[in-house]
C-alpha positions as a printed NumPy array, in Angstrom:
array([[203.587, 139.819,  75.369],
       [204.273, 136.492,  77.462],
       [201.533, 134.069,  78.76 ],
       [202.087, 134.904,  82.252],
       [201.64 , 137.777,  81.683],
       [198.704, 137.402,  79.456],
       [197.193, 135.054,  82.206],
       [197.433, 137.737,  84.994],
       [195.589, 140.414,  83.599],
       [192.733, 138.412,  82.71 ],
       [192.817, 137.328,  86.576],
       [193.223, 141.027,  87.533],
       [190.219, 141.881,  84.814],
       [188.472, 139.14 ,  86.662],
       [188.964, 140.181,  90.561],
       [188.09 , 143.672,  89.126],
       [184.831, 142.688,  87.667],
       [184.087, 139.975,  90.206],
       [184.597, 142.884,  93.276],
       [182.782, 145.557,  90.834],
       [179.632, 143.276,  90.396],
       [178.867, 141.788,  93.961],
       [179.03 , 145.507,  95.226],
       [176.84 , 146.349,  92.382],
       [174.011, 143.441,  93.037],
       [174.965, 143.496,  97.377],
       [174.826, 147.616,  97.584],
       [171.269, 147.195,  94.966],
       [169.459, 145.581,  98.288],
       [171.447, 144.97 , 100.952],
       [169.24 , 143.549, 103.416],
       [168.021, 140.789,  99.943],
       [169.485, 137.532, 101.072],
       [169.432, 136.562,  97.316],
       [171.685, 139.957,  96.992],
       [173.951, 138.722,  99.861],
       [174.276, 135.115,  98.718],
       [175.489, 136.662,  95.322],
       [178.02 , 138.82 ,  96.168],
       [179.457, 135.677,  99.082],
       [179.124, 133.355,  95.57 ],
       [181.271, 135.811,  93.648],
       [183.907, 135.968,  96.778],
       [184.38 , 132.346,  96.537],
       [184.441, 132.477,  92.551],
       [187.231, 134.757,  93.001],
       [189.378, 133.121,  95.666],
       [188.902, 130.132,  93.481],
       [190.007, 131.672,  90.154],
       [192.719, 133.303,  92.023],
       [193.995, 130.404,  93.968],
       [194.058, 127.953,  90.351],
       [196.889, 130.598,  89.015],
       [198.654, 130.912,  92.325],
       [198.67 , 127.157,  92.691],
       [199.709, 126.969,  88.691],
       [202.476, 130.012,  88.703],
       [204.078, 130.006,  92.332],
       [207.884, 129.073,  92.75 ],
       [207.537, 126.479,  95.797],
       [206.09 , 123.279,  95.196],
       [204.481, 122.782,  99.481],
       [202.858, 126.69 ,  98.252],
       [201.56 , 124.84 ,  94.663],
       [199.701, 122.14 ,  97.19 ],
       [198.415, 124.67 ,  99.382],
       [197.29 , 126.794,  96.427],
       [195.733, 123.832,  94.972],
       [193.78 , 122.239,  97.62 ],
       [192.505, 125.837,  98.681],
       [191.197, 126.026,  95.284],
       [189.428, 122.749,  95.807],
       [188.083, 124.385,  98.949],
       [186.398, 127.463,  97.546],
       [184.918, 124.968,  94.885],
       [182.519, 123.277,  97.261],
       [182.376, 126.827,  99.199],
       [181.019, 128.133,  95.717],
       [178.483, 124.961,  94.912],
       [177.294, 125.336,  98.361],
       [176.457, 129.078,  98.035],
       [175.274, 128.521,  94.494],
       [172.408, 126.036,  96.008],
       [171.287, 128.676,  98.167],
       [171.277, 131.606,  95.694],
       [169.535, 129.617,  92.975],
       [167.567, 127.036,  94.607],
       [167.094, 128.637,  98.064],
       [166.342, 132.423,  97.725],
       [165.535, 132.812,  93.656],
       [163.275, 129.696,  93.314],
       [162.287, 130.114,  96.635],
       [162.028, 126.159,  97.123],
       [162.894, 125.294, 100.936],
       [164.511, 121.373, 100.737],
       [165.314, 121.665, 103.741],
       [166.927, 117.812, 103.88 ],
       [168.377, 118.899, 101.17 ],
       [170.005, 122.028, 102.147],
       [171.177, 120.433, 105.101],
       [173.125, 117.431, 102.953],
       [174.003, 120.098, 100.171],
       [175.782, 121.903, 103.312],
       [177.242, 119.573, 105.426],
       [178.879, 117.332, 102.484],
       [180.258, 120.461, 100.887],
       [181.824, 121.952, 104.343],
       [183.262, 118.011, 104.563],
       [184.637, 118.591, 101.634],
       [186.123, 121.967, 101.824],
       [187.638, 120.512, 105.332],
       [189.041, 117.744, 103.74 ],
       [190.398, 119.291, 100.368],
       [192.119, 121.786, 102.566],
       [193.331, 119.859, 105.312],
       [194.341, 116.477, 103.75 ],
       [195.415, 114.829, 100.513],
       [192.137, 113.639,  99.627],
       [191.46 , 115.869,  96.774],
       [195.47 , 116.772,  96.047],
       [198.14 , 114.252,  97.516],
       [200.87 , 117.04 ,  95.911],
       [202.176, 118.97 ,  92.921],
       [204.749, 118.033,  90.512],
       [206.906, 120.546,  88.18 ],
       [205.894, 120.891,  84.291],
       [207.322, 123.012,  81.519],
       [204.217, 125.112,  81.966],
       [204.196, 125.287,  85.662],
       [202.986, 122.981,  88.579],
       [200.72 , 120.52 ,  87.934],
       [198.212, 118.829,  90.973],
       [198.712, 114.857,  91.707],
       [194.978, 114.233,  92.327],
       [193.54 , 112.4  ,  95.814],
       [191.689, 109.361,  96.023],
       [188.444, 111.804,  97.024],
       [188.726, 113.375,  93.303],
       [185.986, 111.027,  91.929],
       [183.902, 112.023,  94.798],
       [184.849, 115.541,  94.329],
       [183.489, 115.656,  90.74 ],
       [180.589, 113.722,  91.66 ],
       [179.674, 116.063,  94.477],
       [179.903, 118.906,  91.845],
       [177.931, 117.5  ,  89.378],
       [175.205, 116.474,  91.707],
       [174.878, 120.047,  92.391],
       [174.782, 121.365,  89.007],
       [172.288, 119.312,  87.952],
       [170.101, 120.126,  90.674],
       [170.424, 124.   ,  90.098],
       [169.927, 123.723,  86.17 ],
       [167.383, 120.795,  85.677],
       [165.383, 122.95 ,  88.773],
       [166.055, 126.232,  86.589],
       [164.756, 124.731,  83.455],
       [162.138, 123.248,  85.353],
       [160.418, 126.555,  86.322],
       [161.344, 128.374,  83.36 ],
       [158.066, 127.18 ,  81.77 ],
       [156.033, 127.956,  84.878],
       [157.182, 131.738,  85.648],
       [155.775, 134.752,  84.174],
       [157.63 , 136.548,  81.734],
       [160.195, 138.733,  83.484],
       [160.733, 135.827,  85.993],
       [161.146, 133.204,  82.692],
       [163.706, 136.301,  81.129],
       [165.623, 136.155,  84.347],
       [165.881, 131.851,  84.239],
       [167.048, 132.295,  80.868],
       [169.745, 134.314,  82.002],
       [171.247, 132.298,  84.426],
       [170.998, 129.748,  82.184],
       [172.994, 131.121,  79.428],
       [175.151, 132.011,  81.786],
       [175.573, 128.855,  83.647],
       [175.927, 126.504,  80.35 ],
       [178.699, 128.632,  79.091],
       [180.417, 128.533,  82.199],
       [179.836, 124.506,  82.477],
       [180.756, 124.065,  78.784],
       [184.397, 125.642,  79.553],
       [184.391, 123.505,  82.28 ],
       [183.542, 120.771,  80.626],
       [186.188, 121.035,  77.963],
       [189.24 , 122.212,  79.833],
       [188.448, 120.555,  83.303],
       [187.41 , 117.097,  82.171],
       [187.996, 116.788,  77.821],
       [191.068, 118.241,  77.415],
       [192.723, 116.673,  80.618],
       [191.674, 112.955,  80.112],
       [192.727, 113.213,  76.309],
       [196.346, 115.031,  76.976],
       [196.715, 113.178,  80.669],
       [197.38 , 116.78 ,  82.072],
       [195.157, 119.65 ,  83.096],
       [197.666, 122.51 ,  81.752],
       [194.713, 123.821,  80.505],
       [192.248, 124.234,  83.874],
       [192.653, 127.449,  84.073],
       [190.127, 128.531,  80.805],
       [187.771, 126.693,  82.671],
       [187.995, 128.356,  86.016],
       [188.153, 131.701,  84.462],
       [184.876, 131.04 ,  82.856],
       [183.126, 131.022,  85.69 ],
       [183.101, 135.519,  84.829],
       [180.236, 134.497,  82.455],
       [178.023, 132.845,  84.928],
       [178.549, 136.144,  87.469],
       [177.896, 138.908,  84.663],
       [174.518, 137.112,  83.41 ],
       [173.754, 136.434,  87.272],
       [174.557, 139.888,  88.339],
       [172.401, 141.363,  85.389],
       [168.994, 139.373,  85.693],
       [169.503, 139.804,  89.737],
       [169.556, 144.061,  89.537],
       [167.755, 144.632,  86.288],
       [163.717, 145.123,  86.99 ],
       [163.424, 145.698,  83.194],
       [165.661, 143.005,  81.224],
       [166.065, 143.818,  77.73 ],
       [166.639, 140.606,  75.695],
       [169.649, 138.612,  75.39 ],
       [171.201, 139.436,  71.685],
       [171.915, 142.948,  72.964],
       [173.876, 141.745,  76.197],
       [175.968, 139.202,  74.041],
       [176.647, 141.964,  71.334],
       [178.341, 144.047,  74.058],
       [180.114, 141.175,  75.82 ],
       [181.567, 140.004,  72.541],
       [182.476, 144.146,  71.496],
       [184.341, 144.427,  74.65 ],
       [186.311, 140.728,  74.276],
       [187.122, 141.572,  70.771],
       [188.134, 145.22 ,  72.252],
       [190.568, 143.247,  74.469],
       [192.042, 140.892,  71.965],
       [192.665, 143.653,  70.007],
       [194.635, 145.499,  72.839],
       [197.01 , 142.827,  73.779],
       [197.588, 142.145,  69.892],
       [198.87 , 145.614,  69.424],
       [200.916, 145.239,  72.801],
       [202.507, 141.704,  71.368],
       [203.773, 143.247,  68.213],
       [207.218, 143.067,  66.992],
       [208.262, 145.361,  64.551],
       [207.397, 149.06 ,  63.923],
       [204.976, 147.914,  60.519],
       [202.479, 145.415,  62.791],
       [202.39 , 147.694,  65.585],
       [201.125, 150.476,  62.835],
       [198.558, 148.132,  61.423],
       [197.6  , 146.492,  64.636],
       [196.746, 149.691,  66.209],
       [194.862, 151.267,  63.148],
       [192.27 , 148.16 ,  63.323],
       [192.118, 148.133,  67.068],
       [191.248, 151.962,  66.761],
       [188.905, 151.53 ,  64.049],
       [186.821, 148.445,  65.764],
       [186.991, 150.344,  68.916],
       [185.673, 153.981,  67.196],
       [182.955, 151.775,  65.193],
       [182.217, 149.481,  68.621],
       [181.587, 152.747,  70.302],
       [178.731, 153.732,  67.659],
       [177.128, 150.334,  67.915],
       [177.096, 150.492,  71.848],
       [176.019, 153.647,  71.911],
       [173.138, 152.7  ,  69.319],
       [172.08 , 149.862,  71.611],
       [172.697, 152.11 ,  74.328],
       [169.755, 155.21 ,  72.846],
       [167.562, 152.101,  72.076],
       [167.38 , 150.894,  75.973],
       [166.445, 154.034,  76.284],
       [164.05 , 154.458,  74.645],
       [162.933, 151.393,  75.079],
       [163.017, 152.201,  79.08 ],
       [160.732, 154.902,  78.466],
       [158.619, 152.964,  76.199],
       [158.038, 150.836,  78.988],
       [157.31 , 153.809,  81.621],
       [154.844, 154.685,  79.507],
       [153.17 , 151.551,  78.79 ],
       [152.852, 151.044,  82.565],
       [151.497, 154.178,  83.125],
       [149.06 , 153.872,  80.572],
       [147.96 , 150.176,  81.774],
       [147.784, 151.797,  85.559],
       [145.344, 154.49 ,  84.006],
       [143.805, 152.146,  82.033],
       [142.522, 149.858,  84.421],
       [141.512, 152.985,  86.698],
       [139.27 , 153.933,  83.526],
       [137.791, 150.501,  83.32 ],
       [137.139, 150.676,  87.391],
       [135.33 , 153.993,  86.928],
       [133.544, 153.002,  83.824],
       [132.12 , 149.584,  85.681],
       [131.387, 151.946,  88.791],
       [129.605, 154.105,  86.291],
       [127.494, 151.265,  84.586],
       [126.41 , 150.173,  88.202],
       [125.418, 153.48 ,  88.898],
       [123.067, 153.821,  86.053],
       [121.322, 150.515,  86.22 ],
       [120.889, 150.901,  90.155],
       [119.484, 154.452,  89.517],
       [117.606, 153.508,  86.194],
       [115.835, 150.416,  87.932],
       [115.159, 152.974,  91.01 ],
       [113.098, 155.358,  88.916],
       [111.014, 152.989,  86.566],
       [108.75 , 152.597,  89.406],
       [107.638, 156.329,  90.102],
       [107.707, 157.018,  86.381],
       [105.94 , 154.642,  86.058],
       [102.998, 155.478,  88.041],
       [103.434, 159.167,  87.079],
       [102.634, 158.307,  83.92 ],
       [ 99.504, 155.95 ,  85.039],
       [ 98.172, 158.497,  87.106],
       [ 98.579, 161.462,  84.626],
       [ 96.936, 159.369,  82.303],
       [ 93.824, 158.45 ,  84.624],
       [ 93.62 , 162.352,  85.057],
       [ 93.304, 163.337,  81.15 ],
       [ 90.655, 160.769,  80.445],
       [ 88.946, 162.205,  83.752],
       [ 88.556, 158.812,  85.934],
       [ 89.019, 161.229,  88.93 ],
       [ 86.377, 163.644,  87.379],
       [ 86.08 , 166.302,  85.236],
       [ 89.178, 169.162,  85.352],
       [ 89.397, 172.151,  83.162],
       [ 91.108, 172.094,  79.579],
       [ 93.843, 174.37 ,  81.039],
       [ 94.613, 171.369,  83.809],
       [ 94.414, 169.188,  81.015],
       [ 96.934, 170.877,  78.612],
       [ 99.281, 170.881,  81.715],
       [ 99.007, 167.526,  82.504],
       [ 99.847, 166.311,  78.597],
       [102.797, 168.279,  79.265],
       [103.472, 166.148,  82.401],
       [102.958, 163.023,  80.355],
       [104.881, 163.868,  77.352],
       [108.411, 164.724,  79.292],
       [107.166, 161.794,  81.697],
       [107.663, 159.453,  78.714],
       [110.788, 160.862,  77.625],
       [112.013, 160.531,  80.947],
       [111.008, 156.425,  81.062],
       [112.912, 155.966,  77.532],
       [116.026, 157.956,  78.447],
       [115.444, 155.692,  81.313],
       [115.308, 152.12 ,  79.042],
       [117.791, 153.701,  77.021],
       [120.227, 153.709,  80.094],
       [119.192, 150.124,  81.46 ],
       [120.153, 148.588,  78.169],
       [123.376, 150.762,  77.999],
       [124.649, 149.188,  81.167],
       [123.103, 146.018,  80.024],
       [124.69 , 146.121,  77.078],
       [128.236, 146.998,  78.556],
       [128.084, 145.084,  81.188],
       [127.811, 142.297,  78.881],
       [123.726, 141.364,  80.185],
       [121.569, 141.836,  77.413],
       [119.464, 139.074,  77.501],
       [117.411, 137.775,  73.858],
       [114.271, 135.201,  73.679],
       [114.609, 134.488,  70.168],
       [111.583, 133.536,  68.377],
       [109.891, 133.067,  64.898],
       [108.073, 136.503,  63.584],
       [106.425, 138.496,  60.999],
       [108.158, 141.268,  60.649],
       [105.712, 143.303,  58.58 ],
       [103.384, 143.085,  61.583],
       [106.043, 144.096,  64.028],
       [106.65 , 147.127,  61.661],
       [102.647, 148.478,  61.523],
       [102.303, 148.059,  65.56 ],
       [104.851, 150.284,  66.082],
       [103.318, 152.76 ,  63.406],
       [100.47 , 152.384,  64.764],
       [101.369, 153.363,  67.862],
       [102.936, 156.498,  66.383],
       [100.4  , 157.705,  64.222],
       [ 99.164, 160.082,  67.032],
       [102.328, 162.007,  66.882],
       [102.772, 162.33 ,  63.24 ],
       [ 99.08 , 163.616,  62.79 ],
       [ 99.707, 165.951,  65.368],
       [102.815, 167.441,  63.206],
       [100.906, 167.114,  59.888],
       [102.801, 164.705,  58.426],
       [101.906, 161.626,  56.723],
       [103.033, 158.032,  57.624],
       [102.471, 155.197,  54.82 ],
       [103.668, 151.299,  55.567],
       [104.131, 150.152,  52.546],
       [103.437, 145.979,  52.737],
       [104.857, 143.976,  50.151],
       [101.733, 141.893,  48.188],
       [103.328, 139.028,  49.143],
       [104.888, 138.111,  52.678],
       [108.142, 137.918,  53.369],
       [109.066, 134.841,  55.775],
       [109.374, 134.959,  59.262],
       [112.274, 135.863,  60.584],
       [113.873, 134.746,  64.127],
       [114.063, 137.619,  66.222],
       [113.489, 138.994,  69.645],
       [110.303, 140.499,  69.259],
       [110.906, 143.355,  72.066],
       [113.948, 144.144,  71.536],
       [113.248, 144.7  ,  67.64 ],
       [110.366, 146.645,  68.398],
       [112.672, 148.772,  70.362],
       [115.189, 149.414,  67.404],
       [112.289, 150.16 ,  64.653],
       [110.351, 152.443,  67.06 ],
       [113.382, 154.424,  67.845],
       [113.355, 154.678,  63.823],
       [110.386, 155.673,  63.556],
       [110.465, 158.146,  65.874],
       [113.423, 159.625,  64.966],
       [112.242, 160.209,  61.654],
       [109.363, 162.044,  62.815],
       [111.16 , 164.209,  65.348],
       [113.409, 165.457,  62.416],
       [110.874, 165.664,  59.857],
       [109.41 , 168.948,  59.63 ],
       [106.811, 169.157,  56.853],
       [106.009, 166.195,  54.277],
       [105.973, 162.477,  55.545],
       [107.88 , 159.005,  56.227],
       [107.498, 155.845,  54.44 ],
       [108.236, 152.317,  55.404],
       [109.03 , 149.779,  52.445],
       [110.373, 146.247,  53.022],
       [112.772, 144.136,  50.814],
       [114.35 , 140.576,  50.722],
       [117.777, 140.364,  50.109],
       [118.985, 137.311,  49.985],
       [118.994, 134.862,  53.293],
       [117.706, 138.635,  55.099],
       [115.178, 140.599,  55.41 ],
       [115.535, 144.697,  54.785],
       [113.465, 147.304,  56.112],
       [114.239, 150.869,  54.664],
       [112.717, 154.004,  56.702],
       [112.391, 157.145,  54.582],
       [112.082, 160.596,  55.344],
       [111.956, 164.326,  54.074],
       [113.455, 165.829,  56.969],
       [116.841, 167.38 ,  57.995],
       [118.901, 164.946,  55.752],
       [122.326, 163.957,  57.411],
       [125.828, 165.991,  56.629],
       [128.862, 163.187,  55.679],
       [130.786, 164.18 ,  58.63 ],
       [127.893, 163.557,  60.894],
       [126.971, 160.117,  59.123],
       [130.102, 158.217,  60.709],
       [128.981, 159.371,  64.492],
       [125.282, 159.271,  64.641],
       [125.566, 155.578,  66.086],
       [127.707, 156.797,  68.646],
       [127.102, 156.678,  72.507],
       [126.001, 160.071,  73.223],
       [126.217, 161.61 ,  70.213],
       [123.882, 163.384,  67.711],
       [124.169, 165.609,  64.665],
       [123.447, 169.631,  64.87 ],
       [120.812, 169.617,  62.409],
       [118.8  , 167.328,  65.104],
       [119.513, 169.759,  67.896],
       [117.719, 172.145,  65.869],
       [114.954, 170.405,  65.533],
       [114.588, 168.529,  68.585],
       [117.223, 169.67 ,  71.969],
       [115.677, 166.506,  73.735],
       [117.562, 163.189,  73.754],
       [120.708, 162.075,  75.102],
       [121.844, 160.496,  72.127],
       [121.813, 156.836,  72.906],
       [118.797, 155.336,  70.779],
       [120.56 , 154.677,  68.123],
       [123.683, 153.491,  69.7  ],
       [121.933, 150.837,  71.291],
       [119.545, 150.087,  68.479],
       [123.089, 148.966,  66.525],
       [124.497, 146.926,  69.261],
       [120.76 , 145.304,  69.258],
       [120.891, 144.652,  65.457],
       [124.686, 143.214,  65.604],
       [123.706, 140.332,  68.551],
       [120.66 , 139.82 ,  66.054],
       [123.302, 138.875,  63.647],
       [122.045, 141.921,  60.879],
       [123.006, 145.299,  60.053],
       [122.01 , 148.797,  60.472],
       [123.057, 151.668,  58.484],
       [122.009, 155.364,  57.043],
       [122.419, 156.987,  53.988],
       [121.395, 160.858,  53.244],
       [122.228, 163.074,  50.004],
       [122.827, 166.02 ,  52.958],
       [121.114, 168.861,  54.912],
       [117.371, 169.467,  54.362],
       [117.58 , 166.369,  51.816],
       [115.884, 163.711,  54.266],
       [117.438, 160.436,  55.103],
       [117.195, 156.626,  55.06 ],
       [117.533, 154.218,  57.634],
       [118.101, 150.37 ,  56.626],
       [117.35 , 148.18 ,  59.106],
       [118.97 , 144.348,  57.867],
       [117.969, 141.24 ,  59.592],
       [118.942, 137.381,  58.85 ],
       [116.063, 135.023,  58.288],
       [117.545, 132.654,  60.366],
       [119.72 , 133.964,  63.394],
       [120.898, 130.162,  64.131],
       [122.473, 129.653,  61.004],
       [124.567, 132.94 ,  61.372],
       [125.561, 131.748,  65.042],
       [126.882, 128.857,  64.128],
       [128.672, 130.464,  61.081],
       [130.569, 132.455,  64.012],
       [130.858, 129.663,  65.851],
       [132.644, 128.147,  63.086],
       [134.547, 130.955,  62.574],
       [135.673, 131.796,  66.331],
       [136.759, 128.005,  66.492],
       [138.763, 128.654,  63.247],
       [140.553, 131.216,  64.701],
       [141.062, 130.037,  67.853],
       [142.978, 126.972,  66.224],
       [144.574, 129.069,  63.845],
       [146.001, 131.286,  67.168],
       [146.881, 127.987,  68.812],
       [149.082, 126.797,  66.143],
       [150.772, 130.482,  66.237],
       [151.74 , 130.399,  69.625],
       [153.137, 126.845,  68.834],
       [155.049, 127.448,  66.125]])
């Protein structure tokens, strides 16, 4: 196979693909100026390819000129709609002094390249064809081109590091794109013909310009781009795939055009399994991405109703303290008879009223801190305490409702005291009354006991009791939102399951640990209750360690 004719396929591959991808990007959005300022940059990319060979090939020397300063022509024609597809309607940067000299000097140009000698006085005949005599306007010509250039790629580098990912994949791109077209340039335009005094060789240059439309013409239609290895494995399959073809058409005898053609149909069957590898893997990596969207979109619709949800319940749970809390006052005044005597049946009645009043007010609190706590406004005064006296106020306080079910209740103070701890007081009260309680809700017959323990820089109070005991599978949810074991419904239907959900998130901003541990049904249970002596210490310890991290994440992302 000849050069000629080598050289006008690849100009024929190129006006196919050139026509093939400005329909593809213009017919994608046709009313996108960036769309339209492609396809009119891949016209003049095409003219100009076309017009290099024509100039290079043609028979007449006055046609060679013609050829030659028309190519010329679409060159500034292509800078100028270059400016506006990159700069213009991608970047979205206006210039508008810019534009204007951008446009005016390049139509000059064009005008003059085609019109005059001042880019290409004339042609003269070479073994390989007709070669240009250049103008005196060539240096200006370059420098008008280079100008350019550099404006488009230092403003494309610019704003890669400013865009957000999918923008910063699209710069990327054009940029691959753009330095593999300038490189050829580079070398055949400028290297090549200052080093052999002749520019034989201009036409690999201009036919590079096929890399800077295909990258282009993918990160223009693409909404999902999927990383540039994968579009450079099938760019170099299919040029391989080519120089494969036109070795098998260039061979000589019978024996090379056997051999020739078994590797071209080998490399094209195994090419074919790769492609169609990458090929399943956009796929799936397409509907990878569906899906992640989808489940971001219901995601954040989750975390809208969830916030909703938390409003909801502290508005409604700050609404009702007030009336519960002078039902209970006044149903109180009435069983101790401060609005005179009333019969024991009234009486009975109204402990009733009291008792599911206060279950109301702490499924109430329990609510308030819920939202409190996931709204991210749980509020501590942290002071210095004894916890041993925390510990017998709240039994105290209880004592009423274990007599009534016959069980007993024993504190059990260590002979010595352990030190004070730094707590807040209220909120601790909260977690060891909810304890407490619990263990006398689920106890049926025998008792609870309270011991205390030192471990270490904390301090450990362990809650006993002979009740229900605690199955293994139940063990892992019981500190759950909303969640409590069966054996406790059978005891006790009342509760919504909360208490000790926010009794752990209570005990983990107190810097300690709360656990259970039960040998199974009917067996009782123990509650540990773990606090630090000295809650500052442990905050700056996760200080420490939060800044460690951060730094550690830092270097990461640099590296």
């Amino acid at each position: 196979m000849s050069i000629d004719l080598l050289e006008k396929i690849i100009v024929i591959l190129i006006n196919l693909t050139g026509f093939w991808m400005a329909y593809w990007v213009w017919s994608d959005n046709k009313k996108e100026k960036l769309n339209q300022w492609f396809a009119l940059m891949t016209f003049f990319v095409i003219l100009w390819v076309d017009f290099a060979l024509l100039a290079n090939k043609t028979e007449n020397g006055s046609l060679s000129t013609l050829f030659y300063r028309l190519n010329d022509g679409c060159v500034n024609l292509f800078l100028i709609s270059a400016f506006y597809f990159y700069v213009i309607y991608f970047l979205k940067k206006e210039y508008p002094i810019l534009r204007k000299i951008v446009f005016v000097f390049g139509i000059s140009l064009f005008s003059l390249s085609l019109f005059t000698g001042f880019t290409t006085k004339g042609t003269t005949l070479k073994s390989w064809g007709w070669e240009a005599i250049l103008g005196p306007g060539n240096i200006l010509f370059y420098s008008y081109s280079m100008i350019v250039a550099l404006i488009v790629v230092g403003l494309l580098i610019r704003e890669f590091f400013r865009f957000e990912k999918e923008r910063k994949l699209k710069i990327l791109y054009f940029l691959i794109g753009t330095f593999l077209f300038v490189s050829f340039n580079a070398v055949f335009n400028i290297v090549v013909p200052m080093v052999s005094n002749s520019i034989k060789y201009q036409y690999l240059g201009d036919y590079s310009a096929v890399f800077l439309l295909g990258f282009t013409a993918y990160a223009v239609v693409k909404r999902q781009l999927f990383g540039v290895k994968i579009i450079l494995t099938k760019i170099l399959i299919g040029a391989i795939t080519i120089l494969l073809l036109f070795n098998v058409a260039d061979s000589s005898t019978l024996f090379e055009y056997i051999w020739r053609s078994a590797l071209f149909m080998a490399f094209l069957f195994f090419g074919y399994l790769l492609v169609r590898s990458i090929n399943r893997d956009l796929v799936k990596q397409k509907q990878l991405e569906k899906l992640t969207g989808k489940l971001a979109r219901a995601n954040r619709k989750l975390e809208m109703l969830d916030k909703a949800k938390s409003e909801f319940i502290s508005i409604a749970s700050h609404q009702l303290r007030t009336p519960l809390g002078a039902v209970k006052g006044f149903s109180s005044m009435l069983i101790e008879g401060s609005y005179g005597e009333i019969s024991g049946e009234v009486k009975e009645v109204l402990k009733k009223i009291s008792i599911s009043n206060q279950r109301l007010i702490t499924l109430v609190n329990d609510l308030l801190n819920l939202s409190r706590i996931e709204s991210g406004k749980m509020q501590y005064d942290f002071k210095y305490w004894q916890i041993e006296d925390i510990v017998k106020e709240m039994a105290d306080m209880l004592l009423l409702k274990v007599k009534e079910k016959g069980l007993y209740l024993k504190v059990n103070v260590p002979s010595r005291l352990l030190p004070k701890i730094k707590i807040d007081n209220e909120k601790i009260k909260e977690v060891i009354s909810n304890l407490i309680e619990n263990a006398i809700k689920y106890t049926a017959k025998g008792g609870i006991n309270i011991d205390f323990e030192q471990s270490g820089n904390s301090v450990r109070i362990i809650i006993s009791d002979t009740g229900v005991g605690i199955s293994q599978s139940e063990m892992f949810i019981i500190f759950s939102k909303f969640s409590r074991g069966k054996n406790m419904n059978r005891l006790d239907a009342n509760g919504a399951g909360l208490g000790l959900f926010v009794a752990k998130k209570i005990t983990k901003d107190h810097g300690g640990k709360i656990w259970a541990e039960s040998k199974g049904k009917d067996k009782g249970s123990k509650f540990f209750l773990e606090l630090p002596i000295d809650i500052g210490r442990i905050r700056e310890e996760e200080e420490r360690q939060k800044m460690q991290k951060e730094e550690v994440e830092k270097f990461v992302r640099e590296i």
